[in-house]
MINU-329514 format. One record per residue: x, y, z of N, C-alpha, C in turn; residue in one letter. Coordinates in steps of 0.001 Angstrom, whole numbers, padded with zeros to 6 digits, always signed. Layout:
<recs>
XYZXYZXYZa ...
</recs>
This chain:
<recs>
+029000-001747+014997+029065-003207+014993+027903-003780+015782x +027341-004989+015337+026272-005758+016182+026956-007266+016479x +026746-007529+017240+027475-008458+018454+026156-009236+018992x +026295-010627+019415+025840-011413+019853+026241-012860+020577x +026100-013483+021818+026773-014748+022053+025447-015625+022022x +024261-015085+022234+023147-016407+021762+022885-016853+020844x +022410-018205+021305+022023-019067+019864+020978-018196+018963x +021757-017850+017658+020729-017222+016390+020819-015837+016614x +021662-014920+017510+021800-013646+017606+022969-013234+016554x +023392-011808+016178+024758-011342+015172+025708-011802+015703x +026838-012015+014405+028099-012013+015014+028508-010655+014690x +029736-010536+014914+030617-009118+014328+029652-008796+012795x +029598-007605+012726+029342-007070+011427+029079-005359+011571x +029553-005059+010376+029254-003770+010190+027985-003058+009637x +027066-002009+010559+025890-001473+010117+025555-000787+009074x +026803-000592+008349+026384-000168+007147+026798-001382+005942x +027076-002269+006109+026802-003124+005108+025669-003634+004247x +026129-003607+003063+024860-003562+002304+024010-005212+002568x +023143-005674+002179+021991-006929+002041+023111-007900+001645x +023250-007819+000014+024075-008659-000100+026022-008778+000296x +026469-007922+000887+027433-008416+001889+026968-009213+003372x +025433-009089+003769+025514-009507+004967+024886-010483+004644x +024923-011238+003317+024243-012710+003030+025058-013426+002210x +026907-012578+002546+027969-013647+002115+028707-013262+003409x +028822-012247+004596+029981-012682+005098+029268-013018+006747x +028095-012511+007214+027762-012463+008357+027487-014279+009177x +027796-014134+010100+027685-015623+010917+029244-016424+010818x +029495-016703+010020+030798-017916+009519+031735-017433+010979x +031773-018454+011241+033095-018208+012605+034704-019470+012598x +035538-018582+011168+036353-020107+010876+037022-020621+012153x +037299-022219+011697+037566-023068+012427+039131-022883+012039x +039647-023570+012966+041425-024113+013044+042289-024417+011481x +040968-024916+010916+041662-025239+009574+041331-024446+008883x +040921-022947+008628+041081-021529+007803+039742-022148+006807x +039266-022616+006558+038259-023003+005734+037389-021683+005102x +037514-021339+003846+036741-019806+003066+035118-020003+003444x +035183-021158+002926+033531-022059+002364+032693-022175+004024x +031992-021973+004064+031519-022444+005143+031268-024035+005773x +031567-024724+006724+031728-026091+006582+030155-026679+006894x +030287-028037+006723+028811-028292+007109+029240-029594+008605x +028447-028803+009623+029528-030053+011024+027736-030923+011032x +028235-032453+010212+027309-033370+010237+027835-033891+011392x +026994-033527+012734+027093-034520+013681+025981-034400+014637x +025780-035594+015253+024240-034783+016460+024753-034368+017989x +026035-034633+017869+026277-034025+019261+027538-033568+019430x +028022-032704+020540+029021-032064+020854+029998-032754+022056x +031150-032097+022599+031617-032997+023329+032117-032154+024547x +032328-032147+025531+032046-031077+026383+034041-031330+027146x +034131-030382+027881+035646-030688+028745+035654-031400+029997x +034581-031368+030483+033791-032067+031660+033011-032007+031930x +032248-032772+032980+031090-032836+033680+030572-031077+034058x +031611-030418+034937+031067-029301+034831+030403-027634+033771x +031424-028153+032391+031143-027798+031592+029798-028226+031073x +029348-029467+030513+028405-030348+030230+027311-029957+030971x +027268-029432+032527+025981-028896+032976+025655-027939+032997x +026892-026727+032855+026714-025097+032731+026270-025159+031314x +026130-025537+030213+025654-025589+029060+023922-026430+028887x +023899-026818+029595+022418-027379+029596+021895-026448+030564x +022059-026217+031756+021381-025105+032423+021200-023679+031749x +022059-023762+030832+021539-022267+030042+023055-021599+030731x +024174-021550+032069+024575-020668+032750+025934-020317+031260x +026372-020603+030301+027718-020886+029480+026880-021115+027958x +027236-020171+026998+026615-020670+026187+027911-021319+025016x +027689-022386+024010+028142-023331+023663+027085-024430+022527x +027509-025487+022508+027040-026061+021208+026789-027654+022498x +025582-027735+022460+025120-028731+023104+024907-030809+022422x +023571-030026+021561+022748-031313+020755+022240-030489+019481x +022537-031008+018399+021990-030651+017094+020897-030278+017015x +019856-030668+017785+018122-030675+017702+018192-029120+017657x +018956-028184+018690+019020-026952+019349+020099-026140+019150x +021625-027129+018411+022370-026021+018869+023747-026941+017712x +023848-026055+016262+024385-026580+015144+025163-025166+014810x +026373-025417+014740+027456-024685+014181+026882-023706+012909x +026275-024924+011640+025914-024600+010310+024878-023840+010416x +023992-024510+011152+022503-023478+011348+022540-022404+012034x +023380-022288+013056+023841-021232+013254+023916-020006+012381x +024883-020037+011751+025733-019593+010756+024503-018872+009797x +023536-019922+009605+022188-019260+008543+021184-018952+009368x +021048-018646+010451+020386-017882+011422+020990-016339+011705x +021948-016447+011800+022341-015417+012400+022451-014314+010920x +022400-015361+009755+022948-014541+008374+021442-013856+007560x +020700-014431+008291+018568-014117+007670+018808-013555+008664x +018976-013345+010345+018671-012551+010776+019433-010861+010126x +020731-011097+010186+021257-009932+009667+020587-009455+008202x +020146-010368+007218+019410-009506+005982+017968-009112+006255x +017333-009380+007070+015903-009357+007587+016028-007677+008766x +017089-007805+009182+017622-006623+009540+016407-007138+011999x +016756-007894+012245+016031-008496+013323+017553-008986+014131x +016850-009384+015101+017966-009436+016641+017882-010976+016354x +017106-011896+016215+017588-013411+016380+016780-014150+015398x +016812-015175+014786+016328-016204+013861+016529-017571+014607x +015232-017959+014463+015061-019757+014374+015146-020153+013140x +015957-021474+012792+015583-022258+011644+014845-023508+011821x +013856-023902+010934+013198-024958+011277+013389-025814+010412x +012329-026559+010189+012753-027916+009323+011518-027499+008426x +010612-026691+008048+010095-026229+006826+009355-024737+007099x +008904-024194+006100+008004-023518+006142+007036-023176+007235x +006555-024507+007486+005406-024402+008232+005431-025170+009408x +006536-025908+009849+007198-025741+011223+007506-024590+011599x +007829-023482+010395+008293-021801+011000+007271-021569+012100x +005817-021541+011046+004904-020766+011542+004231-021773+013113x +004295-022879+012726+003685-023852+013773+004508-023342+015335x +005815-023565+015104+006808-022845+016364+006660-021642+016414x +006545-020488+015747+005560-019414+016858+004192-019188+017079x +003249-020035+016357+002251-020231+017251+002314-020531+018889x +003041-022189+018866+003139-022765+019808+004019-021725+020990x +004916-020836+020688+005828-020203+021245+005249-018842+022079x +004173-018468+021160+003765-017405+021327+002399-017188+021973x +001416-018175+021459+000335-018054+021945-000314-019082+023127x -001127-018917+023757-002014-020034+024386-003386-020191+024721x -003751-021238+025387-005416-021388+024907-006312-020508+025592x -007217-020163+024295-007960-019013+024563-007536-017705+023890x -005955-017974+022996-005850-016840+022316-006611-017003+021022x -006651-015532+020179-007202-015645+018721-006243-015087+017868x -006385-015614+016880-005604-014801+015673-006603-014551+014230x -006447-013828+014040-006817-013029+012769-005934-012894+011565x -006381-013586+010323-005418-014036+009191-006212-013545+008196x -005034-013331+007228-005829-012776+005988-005909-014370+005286x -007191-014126+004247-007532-015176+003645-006943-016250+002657x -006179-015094+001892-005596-014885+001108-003688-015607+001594x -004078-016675+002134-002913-017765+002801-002877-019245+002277x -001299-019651+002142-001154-021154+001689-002224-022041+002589x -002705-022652+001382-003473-023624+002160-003265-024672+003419x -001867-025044+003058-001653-025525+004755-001962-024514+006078x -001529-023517+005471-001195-022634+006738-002854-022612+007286x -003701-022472+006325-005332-022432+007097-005624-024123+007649x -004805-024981+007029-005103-026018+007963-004993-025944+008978x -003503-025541+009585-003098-025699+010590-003780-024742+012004x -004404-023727+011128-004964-023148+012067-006674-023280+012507x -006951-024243+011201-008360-024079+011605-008608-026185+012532x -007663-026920+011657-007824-028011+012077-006947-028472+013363x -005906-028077+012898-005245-028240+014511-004912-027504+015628x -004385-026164+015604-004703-025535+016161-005662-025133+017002x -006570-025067+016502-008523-024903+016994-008442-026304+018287x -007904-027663+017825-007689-028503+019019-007344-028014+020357x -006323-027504+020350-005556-026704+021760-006322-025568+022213x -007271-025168+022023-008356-023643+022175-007545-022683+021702x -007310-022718+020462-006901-021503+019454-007831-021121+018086x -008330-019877+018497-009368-019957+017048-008832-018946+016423x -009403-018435+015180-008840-018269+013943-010092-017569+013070x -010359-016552+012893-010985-015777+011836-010168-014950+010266x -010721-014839+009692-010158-014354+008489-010730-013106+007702x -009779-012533+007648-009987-011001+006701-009641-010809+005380x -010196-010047+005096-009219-009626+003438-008366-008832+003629x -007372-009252+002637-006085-008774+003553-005534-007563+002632x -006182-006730+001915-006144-005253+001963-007157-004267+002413x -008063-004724+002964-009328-004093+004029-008704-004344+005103x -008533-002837+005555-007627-002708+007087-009219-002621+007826x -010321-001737+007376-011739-002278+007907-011706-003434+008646x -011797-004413+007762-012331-005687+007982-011429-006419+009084x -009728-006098+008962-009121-006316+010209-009527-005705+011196x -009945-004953+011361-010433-004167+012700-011483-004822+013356x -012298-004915+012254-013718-005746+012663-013644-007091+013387x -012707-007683+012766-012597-009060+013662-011706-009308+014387x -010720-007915+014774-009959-008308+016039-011027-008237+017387x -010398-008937+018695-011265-009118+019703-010472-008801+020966x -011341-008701+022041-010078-008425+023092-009223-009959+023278x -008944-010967+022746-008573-012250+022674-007941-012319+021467x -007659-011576+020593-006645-011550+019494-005262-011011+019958x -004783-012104+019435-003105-011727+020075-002165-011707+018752x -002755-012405+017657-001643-012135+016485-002345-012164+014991x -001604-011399+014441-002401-011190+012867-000931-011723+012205x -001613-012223+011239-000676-013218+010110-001037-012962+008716x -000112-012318+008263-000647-011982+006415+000449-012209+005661x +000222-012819+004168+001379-012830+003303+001131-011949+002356x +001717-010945+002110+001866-010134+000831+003216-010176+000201x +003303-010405-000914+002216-010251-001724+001555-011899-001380x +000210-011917-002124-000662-012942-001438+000069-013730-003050x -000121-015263-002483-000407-016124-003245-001717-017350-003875x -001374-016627-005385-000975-016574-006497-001414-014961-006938x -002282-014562-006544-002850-013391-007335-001954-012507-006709x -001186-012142-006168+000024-011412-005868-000725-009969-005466x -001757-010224-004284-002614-008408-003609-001454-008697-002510x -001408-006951-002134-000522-006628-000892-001840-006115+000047x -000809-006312+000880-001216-005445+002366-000136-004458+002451x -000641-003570+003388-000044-002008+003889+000453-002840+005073x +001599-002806+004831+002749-003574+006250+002644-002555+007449x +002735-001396+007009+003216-000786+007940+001494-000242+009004x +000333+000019+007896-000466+000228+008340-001354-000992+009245x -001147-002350+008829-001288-003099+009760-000711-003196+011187x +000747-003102+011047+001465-003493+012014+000930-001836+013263x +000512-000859+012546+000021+000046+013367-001303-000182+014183x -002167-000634+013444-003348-001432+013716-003425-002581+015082x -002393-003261+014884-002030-004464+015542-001355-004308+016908x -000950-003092+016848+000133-002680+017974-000889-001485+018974x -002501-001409+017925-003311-000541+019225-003933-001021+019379x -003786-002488+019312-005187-003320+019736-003787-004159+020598x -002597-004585+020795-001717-005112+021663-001291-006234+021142x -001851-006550+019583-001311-007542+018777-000254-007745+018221x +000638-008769+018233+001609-009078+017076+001513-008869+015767x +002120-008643+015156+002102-008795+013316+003181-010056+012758x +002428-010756+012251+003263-011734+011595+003722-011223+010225x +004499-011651+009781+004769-011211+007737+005135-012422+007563x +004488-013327+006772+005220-014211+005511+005595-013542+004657x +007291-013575+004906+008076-012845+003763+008439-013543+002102x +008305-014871+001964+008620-015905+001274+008571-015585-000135x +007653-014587-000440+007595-013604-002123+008698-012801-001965x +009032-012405-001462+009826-011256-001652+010878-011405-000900x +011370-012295-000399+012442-012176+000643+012994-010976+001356x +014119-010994+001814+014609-009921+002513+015240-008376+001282x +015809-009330+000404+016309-008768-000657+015449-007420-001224x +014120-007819-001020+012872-006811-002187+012447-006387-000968x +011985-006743+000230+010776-006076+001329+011263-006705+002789x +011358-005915+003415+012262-005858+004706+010667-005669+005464x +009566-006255+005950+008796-006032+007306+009165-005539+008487x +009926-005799+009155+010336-005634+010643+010727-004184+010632x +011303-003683+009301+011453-002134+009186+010206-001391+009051x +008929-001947+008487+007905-001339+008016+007174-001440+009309x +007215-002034+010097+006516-002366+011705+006035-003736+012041x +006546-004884+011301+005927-006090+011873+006933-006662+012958x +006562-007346+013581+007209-007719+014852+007906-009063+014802x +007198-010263+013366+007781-011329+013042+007788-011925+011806x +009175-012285+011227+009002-012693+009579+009182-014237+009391x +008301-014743+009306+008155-016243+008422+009479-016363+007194x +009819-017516+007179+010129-017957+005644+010110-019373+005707x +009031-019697+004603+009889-020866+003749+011094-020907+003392x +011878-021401+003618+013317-021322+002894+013819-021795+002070x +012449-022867+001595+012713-023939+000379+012411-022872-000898x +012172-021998-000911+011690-020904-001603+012814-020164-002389x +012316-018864-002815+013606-017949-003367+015003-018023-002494x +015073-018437-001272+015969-018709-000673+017131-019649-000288x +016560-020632-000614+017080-021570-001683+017842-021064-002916x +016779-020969-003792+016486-020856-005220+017016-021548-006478x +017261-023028-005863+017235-024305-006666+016529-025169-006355x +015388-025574-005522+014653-026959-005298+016154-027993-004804x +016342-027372-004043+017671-028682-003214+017628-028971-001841x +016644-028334-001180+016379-028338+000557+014914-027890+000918x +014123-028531+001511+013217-028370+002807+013531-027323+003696x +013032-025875+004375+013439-025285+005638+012693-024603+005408x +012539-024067+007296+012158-022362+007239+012979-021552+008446x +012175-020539+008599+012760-019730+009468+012111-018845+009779x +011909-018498+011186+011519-017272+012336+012415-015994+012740x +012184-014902+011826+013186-013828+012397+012476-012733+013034x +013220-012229+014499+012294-011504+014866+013362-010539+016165x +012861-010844+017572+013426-010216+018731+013882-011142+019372x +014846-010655+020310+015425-011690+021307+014655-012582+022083x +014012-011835+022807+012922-012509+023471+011834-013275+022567x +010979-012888+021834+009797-013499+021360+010531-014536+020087x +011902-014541+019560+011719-015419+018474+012898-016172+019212x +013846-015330+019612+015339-015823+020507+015095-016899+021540x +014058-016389+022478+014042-017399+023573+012613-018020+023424x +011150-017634+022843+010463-018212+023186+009840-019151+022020x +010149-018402+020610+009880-019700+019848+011391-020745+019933x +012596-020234+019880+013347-021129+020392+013259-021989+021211x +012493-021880+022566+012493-022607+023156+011213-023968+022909x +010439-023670+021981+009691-024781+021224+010459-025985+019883x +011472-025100+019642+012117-025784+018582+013614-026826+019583x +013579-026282+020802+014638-027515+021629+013942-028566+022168x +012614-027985+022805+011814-029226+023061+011312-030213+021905x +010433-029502+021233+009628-030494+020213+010348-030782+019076x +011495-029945+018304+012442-030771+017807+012133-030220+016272x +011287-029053+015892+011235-029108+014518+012220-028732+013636x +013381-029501+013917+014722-028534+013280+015051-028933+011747x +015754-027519+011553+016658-027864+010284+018140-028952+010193x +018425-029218+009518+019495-030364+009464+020703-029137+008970x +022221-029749+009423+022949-028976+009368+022882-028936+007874x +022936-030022+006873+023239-029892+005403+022252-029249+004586x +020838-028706+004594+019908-027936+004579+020515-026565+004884x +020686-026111+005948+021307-024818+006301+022312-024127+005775x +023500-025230+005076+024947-024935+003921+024081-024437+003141x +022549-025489+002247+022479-024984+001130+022031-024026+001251x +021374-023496+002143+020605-021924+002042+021485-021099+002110x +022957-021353+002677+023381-020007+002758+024271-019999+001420x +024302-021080+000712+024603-020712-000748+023829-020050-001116x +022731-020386-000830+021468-019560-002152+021255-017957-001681x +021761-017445+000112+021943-016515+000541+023052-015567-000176x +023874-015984-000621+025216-015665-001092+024186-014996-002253x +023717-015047-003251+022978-014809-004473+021569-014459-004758x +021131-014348-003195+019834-013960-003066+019421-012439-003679x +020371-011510-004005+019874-010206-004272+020124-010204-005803x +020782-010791-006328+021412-010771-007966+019824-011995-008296x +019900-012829-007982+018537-013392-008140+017168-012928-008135x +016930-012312-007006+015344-011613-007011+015449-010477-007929x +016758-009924-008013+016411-008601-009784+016272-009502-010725x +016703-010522-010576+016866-011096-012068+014947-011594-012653x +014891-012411-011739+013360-012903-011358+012481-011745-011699x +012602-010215-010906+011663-009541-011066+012087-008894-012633x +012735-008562-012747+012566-008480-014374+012426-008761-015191x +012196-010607-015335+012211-011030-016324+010531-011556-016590x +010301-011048-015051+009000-011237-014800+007951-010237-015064x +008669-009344-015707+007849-007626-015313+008004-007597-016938x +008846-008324-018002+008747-008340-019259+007715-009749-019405x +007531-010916-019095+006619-011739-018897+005126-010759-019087x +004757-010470-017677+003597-009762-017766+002888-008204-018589x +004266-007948-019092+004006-006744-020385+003311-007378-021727x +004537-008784-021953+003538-009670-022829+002475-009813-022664x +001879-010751-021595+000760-010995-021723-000060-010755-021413x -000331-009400-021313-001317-008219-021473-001306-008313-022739x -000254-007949-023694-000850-008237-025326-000992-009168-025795x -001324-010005-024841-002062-011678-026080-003555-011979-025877x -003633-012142-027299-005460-012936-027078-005666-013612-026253x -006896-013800-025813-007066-014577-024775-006893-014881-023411x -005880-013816-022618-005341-013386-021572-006432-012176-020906x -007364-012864-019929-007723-012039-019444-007828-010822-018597x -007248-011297-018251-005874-010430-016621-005110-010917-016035x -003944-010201-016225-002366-010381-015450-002548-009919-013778x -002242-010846-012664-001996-009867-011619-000267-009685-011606x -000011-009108-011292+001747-008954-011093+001303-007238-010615x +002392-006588-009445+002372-005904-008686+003153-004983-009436x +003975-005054-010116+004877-003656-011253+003966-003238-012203x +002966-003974-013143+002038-003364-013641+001592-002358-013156x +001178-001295-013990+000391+000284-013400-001108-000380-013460x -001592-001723-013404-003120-002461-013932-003024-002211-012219x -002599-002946-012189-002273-003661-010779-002926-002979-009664x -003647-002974-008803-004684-001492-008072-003931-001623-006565x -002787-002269-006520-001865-001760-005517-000690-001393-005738x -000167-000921-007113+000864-001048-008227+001605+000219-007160x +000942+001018-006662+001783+002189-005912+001967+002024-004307x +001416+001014-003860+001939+000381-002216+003107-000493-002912x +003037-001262-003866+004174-002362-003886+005353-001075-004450x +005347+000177-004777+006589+000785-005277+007450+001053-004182x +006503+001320-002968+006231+002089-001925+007331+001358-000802x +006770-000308-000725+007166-000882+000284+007851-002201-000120x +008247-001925-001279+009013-003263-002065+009705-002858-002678x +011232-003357-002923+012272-002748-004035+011997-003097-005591x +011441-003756-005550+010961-004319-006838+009791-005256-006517x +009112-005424-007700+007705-006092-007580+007827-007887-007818x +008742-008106-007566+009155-010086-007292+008872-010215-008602x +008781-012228-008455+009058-013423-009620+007417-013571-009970x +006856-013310-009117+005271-013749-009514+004637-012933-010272x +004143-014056-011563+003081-013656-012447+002204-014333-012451x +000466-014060-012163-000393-014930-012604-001287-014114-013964x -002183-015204-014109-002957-014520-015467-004204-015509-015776x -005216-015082-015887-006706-015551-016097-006697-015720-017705x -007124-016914-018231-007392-016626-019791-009075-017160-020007x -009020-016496-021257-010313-016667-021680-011061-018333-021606x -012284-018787-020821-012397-020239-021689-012481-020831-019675x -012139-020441-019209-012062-021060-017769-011038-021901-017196x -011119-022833-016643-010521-023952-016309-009979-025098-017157x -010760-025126-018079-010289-026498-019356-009325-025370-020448x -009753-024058-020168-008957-023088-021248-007598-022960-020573x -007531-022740-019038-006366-022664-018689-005328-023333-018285x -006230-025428-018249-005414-026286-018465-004964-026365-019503x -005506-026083-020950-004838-026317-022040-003768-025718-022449x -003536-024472-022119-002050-023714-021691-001318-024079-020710x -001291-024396-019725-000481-025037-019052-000363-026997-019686x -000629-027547-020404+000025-028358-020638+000176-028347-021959x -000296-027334-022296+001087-026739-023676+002609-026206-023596x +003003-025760-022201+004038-025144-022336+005159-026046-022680x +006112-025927-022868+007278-026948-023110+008659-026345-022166x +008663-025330-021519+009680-025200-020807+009233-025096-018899x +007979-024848-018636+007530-024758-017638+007119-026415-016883x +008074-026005-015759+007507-027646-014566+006356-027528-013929x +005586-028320-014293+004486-028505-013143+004223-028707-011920x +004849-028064-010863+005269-028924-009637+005002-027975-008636x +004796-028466-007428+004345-027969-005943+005761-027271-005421x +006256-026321-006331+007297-024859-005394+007645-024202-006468x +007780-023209-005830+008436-022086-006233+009621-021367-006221x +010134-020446-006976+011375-019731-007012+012528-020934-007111x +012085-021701-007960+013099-022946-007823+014058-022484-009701x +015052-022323-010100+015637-022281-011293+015198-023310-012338x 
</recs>
């Protein structure tokens, strides 16, 4: 059994439970009224038994349910339930994606540190590190992020964290998780993983050696376009207390009704990503045989020139397909606003 009384640590659960049992039963702690469903407690604050209670809970000495900003029944509940499928000691939830990553920057690093990112990252995420970040004396170089070379080359004695998403988006290249996180750990660095392709369901990091997993949560984790979130899963200390402790001050939180929906979409997260990767792995068989299709990247292909790391370190090769066609840019707008069942829109893994 794994056991926890801090905010975003396990509740009761059993270690041999499979992924998807510990992303329908882990966290839920019913209330008085037997409730199956998990409830959603819309409120911003708690109510204490007294004055002395009320201060042993803000001093940290009693732990308890304070102020929503920091300390939510529901979010709870989907913290503690990504931490248990991520297979990690504690989870932050934030209020997106990239509040994830912004709160362990802020949590983790300070001025005068460096980080080293593969290139091959959502474009916010290089905002944030080259435009704002860089403000506070945080700089930021970039690698290709299957040249473990080239990571080497630009770590410094001032690099404190490497940040990579594999599979990368859109062209779906991996990195060697495990061979980074080896890399990273003899130079005294962190390893970040944006898990957000593959969720917990397909590729578990923290098992392969990274030290911290990102998610969008508006993502496959979700996996209806119905909520904004993210989330930090990692160790007690570095995600438990110290990016936590950026998300009580500065406030980037998830809302309790955000947190219900994820752990619906948690409930179905593993019957979903097979479904996705297969229907995606017949997708890209097609269109390898059509005119005009220049190259498919997708990671289950044997094309694919990391087709045997993704067998390796992924249960399946995810939802993502991209594909180059003949003709350029005006050739490959004209297929995309030919399709008739495909949305045009800024997310993913949405139904």
């Amino acid at each position: 059994m794994a056991a926890g009384d801090g905010r975003g640590e396990l509740s009761d659960w059993d270690d041999d439970w499979a992924i998807e049992t510990r992303g329908i039963r882990v966290g839920h702690r019913r209330t008085a009224e037997g409730e199956h469903s998990e409830p959603i407690f819309a409120t911003s604050s708690f109510v204490f038994a007294s004055a002395a209670e009320a201060a042993a809970r803000f001093a940290g000495d009693s732990a308890g349910n304070i102020y929503s900003r920091f300390t939510n029944p529901t979010v709870r509940t989907f913290e503690e339930r990504l931490a248990a499928m991520e297979g990690g000691e504690a989870c932050v939830a934030t209020a997106s994606g990239m509040a994830a990553i912004l709160a362990t920057c802020m949590g983790l690093l300070e001025q005068g540190d460096h980080i080293v990112s593969s290139r091959s990252i959502f474009g916010s995420t290089t905002m944030l590190f080259d435009k704002y970040l860089s403000r506070f004396g945080l700089s930021t170089d970039y690698a290709a992020l299957s040249d473990l070379d080239d990571w080497q080359r630009l770590i410094t004695p001032r690099t404190r964290l490497l940040f990579v998403e594999t599979p990368s988006n859109p062209l779906t290249e991996l990195c060697d998780i495990a061979a980074l996180a080896e890399l990273a750990h003899r130079h005294g660095c962190l390893l970040v993983v944006d898990n957000c392709f593959c969720t917990p369901a397909l590729q578990q990091p923290l098992a392969l050696g990274a030290d911290i997993v990102i998610h969008s949560a508006t993502k496959y984790l979700d996996g209806q376009g119905r909520a904004v979130g993210g989330a930090v899963v990692g160790d007690r200390k570095r995600v438990g207390e110290d990016v936590f402790g950026v998300l009580r001050t500065a406030g980037p939180t998830m809302s309790p009704f955000a947190a219900w929906v994820f752990l619906k979409g948690l409930e179905t997260l593993s019957l979903r990503m097979q479904a996705h990767s297969a229907n995606a792995a017949r997708l890209a068989d097609w269109l390898q045989q059509k005119p005009g299709v220049a190259r498919v990247y997708f990671p289950g292909l044997p094309s694919h020139p990391q087709h045997d790391l993704a067998a390796r370190q992924q249960t399946l090769p995810g939802g993502i397909v991209a594909f180059d066609v003949d003709g350029g840019r005006d050739a490959a707008w004209r297929v995309i606003d030919a399709t008739r069942m495909l949305s045009i829109t800024a997310n993913l893994g949405d139904a």
